[in-house]
C-alpha positions in Angstrom: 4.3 1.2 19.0 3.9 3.2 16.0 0.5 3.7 14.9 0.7 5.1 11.4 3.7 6.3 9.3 3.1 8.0 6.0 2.2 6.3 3.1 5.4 6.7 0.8 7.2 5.3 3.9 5.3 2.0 4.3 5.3 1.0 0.5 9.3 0.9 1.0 9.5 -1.1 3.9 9.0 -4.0 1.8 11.7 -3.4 -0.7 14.3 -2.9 2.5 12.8 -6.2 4.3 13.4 -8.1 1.1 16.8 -6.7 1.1 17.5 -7.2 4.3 16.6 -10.7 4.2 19.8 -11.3 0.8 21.6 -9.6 3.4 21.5 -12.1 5.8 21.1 -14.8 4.0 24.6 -14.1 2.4 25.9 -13.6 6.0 25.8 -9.6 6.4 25.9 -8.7 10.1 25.5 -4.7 9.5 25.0 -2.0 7.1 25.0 1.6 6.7 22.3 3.6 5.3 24.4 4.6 2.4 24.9 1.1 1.6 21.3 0.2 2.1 20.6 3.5 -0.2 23.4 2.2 -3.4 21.4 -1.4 -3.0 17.6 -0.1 -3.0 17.9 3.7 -5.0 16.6 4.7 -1.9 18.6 7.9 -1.1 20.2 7.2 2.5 18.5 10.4 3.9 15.1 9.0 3.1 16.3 5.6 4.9 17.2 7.8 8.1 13.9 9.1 7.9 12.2 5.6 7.1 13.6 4.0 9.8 12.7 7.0 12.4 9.7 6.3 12.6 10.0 3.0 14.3 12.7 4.8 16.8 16.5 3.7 17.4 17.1 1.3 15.1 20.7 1.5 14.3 23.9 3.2 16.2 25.9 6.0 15.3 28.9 5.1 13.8 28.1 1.6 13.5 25.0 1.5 11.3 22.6 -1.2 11.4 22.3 -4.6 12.8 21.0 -6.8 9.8 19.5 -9.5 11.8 17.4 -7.4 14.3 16.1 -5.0 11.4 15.4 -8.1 9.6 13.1 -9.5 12.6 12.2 -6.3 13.1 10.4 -5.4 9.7 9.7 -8.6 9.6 7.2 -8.8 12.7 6.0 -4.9 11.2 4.8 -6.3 8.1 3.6 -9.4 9.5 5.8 -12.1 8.3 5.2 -14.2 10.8 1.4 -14.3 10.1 0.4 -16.1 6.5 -2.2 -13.8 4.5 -5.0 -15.6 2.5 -6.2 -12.9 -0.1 -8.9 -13.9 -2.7 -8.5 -13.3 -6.5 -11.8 -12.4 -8.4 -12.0 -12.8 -11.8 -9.9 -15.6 -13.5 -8.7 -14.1 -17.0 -5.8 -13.7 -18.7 -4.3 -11.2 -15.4 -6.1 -13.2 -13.1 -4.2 -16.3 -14.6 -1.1 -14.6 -14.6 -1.4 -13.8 -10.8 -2.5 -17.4 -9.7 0.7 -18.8 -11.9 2.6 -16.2 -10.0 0.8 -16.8 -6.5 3.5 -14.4 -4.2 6.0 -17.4 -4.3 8.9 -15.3 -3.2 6.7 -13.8 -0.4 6.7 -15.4 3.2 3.4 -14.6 4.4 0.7 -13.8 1.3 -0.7 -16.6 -0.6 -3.7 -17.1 -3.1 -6.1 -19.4 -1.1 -9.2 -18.9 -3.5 -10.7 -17.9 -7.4 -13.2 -16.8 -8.3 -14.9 -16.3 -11.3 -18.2 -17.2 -13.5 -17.2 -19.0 -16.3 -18.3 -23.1 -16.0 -15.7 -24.3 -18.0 -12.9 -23.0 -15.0 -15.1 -23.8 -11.8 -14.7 -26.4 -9.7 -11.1 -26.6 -11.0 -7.4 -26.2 -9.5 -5.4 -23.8 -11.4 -1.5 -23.7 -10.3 -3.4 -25.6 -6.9 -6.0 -23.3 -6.3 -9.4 -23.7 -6.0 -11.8 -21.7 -8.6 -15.1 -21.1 -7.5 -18.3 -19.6 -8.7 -18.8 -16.0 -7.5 -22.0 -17.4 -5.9 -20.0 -18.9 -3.5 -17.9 -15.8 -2.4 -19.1 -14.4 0.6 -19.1 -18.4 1.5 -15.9 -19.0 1.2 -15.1 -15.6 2.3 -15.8 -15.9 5.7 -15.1 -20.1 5.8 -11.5 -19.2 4.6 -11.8 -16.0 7.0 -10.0 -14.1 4.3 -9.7 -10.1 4.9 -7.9 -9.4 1.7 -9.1 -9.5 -2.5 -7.2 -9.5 -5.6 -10.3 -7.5 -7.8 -9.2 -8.6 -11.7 -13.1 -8.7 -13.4 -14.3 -6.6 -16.4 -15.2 -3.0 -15.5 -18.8 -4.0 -15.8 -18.9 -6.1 -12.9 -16.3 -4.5 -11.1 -18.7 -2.0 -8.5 -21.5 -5.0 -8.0 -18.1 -7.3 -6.5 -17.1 -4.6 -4.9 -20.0 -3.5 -3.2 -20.2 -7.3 -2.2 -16.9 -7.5 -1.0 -17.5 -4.5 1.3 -20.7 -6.3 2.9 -18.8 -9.2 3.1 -16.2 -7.6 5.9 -13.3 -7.4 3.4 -10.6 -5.4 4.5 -8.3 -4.3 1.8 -8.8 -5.0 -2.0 -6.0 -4.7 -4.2 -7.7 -3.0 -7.4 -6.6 -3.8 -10.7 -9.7 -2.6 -12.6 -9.4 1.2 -14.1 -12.2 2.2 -11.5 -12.0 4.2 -8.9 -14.1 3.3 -5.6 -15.2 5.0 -2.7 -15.3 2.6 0.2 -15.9 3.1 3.9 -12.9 4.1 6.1 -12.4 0.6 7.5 -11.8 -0.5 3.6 -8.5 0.6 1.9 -8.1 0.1 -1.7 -4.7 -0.3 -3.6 -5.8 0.9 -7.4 -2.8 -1.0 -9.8 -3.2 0.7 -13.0 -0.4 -0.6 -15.7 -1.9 1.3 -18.6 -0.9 4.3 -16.7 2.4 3.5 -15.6 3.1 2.1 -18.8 2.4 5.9 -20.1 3.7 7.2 -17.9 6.9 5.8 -18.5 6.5 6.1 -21.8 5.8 9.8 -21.5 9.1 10.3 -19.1 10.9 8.4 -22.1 9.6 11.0 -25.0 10.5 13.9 -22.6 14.2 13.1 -22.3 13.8 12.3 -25.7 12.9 15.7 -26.7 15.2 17.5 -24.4 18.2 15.2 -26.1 16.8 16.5 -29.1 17.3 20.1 -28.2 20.2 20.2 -26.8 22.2 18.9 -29.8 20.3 21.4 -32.0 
């Protein structure tokens, strides 16, 4: 069994599992990496590589059996197994995200909000439960949930966390613009979007510019 594959690689094995699952579901019994590379803009090479990691998952000459890499990522990313993760801090995002609640995903769901604002708890938004953030290492460990959605002002954001650490949380998925250091049996995803939305903006001013020069 593999017990760690680089980073870049495990952030695409959702996008191929997703794939895989169209695939199927439109009655696909094989594919090629090149054809798995035109549907994901994953080059095919990268694929190869991907998929090595996990050992011989396709034959030479005949690709790749959609079904069995389907179960196969599948039981890898734990589809099979429902994730409850906790979203702290109801706002606007926080909103957004419960609305959203991982609909199109198998096994992540938003079991619990939190937040301190009375007017929101003890309420059900989009059929969650909000609340208070007195209550969260409470529910934390009556819920048995291993996973937080962290959407609070910056201001509270390193008191929650430190609580969320003591609590036995496992992996917070950071939306804040701080950066934490947290023991090594914590890992933080940090989700920045006024970053990427620079820099996507810079990348578009760049070929912007070198458009600009080359007709000059």
């Amino acid at each position: 069994m593999v017990k760690e594959i680089p980073r870049a690689t495990a952030k695409r094995l959702p996008i191929y599992h997703r794939y895989l699952r169209y695939l199927y579901n439109a009655g696909k019994t094989r594919i090629s990496s090149t054809e798995l590379s035109d549907a994901v803009k994953v080059d095919s090479a990268t694929i190869r590589r991907d998929f090595s990691y996990f050992g011989a998952l396709g034959k030479r000459g005949y690709g790749y059996d959609v079904e069995y890499l389907l179960q196969f990522f599948g039981k890898t990313l734990n589809q099979d197994r429902l994730t409850t993760t906790a979203l702290i801090g109801v706002g606007s995002l926080g909103n957004a995200l419960l609305n959203y609640n991982f609909r199109k995903s198998n096994n992540v769901r938003i079991g619990a909000g939190f937040d301190i604002n009375p007017d929101i708890i003890g309420t059900v938004h989009s059929g969650i439960p909000i609340y208070s953030i007195d209550e969260l290492e409470e529910q934390l460990e009556m819920q048995a949930i291993e996973v937080a959605i962290l959407t609070v002002p910056q201001e509270y954001a390193d008191g929650i966390m430190e609580r969320l650490i003591a609590a036995g949380i496992k992996g917070v998925l950071n939306f804040t613009p701080l950066r934490f250091e947290v023991p090594d049996t914590v890992r933080v995803q940090n989700v920045d979007l006024t970053n990427e939305l620079q820099t996507l903006i810079y990348f578009i001013n760049q070929e912007d510019i070198a458009d600009q020069l080359s007709r000059d």
